[in-house]
MARGU-15045 format. One record per atom (N, C-alpha, C, O): x, y, z. Coordinates in steps of 0.2 Angstrom, whole numbers, padded with zeros to 4 digits, always signed. Atoms other than C-alpha are relative to their C-alpha. Layout:
# MARGU-15045
XYZ;...
# end
This chain:
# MARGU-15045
+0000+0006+0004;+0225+0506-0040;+0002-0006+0004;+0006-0006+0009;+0000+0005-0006;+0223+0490-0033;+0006-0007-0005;+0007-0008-0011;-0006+0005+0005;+0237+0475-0037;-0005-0007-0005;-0010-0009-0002;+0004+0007+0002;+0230+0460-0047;-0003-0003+0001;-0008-0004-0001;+0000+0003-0004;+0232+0449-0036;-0008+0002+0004;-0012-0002+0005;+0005-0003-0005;+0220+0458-0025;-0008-0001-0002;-0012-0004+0002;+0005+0004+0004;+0206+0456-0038;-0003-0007+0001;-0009-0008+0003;+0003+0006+0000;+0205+0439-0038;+0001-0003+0007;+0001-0009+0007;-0001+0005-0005;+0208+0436-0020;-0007-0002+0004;-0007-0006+0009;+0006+0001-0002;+0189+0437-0015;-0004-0008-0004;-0007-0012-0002;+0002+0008+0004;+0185+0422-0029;+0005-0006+0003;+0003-0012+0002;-0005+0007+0000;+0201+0412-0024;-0002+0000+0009;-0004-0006+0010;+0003+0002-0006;+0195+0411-0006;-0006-0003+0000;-0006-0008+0003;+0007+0003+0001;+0177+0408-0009;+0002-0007-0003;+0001-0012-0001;-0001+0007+0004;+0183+0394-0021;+0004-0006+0004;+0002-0012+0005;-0004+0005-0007;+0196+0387-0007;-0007-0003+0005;-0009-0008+0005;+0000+0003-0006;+0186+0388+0008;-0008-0006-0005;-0010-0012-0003;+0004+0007+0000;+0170+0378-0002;+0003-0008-0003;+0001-0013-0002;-0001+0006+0000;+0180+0366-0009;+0002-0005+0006;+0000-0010+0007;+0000+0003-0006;+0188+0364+0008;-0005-0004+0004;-0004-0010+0006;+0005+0000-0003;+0172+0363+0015;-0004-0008+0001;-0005-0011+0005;+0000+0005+0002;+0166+0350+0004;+0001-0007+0002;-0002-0012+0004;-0004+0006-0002;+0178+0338+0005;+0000-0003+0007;+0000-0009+0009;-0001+0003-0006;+0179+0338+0024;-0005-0002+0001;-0004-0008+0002;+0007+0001-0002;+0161+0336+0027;+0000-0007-0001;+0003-0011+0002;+0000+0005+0003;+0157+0325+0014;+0005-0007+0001;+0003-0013+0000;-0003+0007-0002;+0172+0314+0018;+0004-0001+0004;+0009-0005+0003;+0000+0001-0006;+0172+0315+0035;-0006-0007+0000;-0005-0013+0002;+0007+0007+0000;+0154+0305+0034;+0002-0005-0003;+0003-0009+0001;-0001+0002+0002;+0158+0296+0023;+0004-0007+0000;+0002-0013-0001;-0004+0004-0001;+0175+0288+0029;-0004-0001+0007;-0006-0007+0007;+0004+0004-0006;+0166+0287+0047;-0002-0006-0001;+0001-0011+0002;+0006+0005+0001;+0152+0276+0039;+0002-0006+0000;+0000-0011+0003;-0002+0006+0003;+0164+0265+0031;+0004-0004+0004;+0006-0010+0005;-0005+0003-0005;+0176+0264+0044;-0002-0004+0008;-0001-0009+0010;+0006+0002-0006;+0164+0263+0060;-0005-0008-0002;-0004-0013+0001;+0004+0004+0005;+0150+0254+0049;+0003-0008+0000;+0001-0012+0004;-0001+0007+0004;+0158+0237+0041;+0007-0001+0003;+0009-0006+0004;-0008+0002-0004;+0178+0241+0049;+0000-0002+0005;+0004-0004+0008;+0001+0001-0008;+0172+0239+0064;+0007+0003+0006;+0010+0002+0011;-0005-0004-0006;+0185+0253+0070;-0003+0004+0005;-0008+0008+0004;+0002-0004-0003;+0184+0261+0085;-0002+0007-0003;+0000+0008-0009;+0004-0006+0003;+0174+0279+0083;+0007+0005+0000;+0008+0009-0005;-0005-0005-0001;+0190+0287+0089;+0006+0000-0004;+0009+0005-0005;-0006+0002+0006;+0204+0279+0078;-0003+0002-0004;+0000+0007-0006;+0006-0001+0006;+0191+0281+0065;+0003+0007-0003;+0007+0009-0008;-0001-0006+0003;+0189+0298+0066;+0010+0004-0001;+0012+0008-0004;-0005-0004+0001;+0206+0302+0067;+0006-0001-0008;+0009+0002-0011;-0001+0002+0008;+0210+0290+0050;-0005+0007-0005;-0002+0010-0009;+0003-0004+0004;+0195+0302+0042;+0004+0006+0001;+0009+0008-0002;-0006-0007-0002;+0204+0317+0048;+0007+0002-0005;+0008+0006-0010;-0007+0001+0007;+0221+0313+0039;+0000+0001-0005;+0003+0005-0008;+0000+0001+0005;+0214+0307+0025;-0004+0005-0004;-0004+0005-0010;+0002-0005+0004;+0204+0322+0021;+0003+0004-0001;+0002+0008-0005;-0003-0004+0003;+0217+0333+0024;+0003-0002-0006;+0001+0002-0010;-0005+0002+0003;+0229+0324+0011;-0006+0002-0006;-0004+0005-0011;+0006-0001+0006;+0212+0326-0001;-0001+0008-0002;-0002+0011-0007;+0000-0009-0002;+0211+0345+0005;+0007+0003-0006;+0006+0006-0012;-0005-0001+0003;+0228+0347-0001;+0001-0001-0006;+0004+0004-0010;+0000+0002+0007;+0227+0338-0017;-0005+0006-0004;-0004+0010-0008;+0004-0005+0007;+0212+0347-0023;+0001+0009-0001;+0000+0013-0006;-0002-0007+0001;+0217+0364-0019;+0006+0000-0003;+0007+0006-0003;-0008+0001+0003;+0234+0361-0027;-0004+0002-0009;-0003+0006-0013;+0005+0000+0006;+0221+0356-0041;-0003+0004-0004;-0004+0006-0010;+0006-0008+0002;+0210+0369-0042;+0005+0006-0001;+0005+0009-0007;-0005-0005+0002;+0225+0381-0041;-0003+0005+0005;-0006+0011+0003;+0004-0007-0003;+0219+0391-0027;+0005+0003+0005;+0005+0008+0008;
# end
């Protein structure tokens, strides 16, 4: 017999890693575009602002989601 938990740990990954997934992509480009694009920041400060700011996004929304 399997614990409960165990059950639902094949959905609660699945659910994790696309939302992770998601959010980085999508707001990786995103912040690049906006930051690179019209900030006129460096590519490399850039990305490491995009970086931060999606972990902190990451974070929230799994918090959210409850995974």
């Amino acid at each position: 017999m399997q614990p409960s938990w165990c059950k639902s740990l094949p959905a609660r990954l699945l659910r994790f890693n696309l939302t992770n997934g998601e959010v980085s992509i999508v707001g990786n480009l995103a912040l690049m575009k906006v930051l690179v694009g019209p900030g006129h920041v460096n590519y490399l400060i850039a990305n490491g602002i995009a970086i931060a700011l999606c972990s902190l996004v990451n974070f929230a929304v799994s918090e959210a989601v409850g995974v």
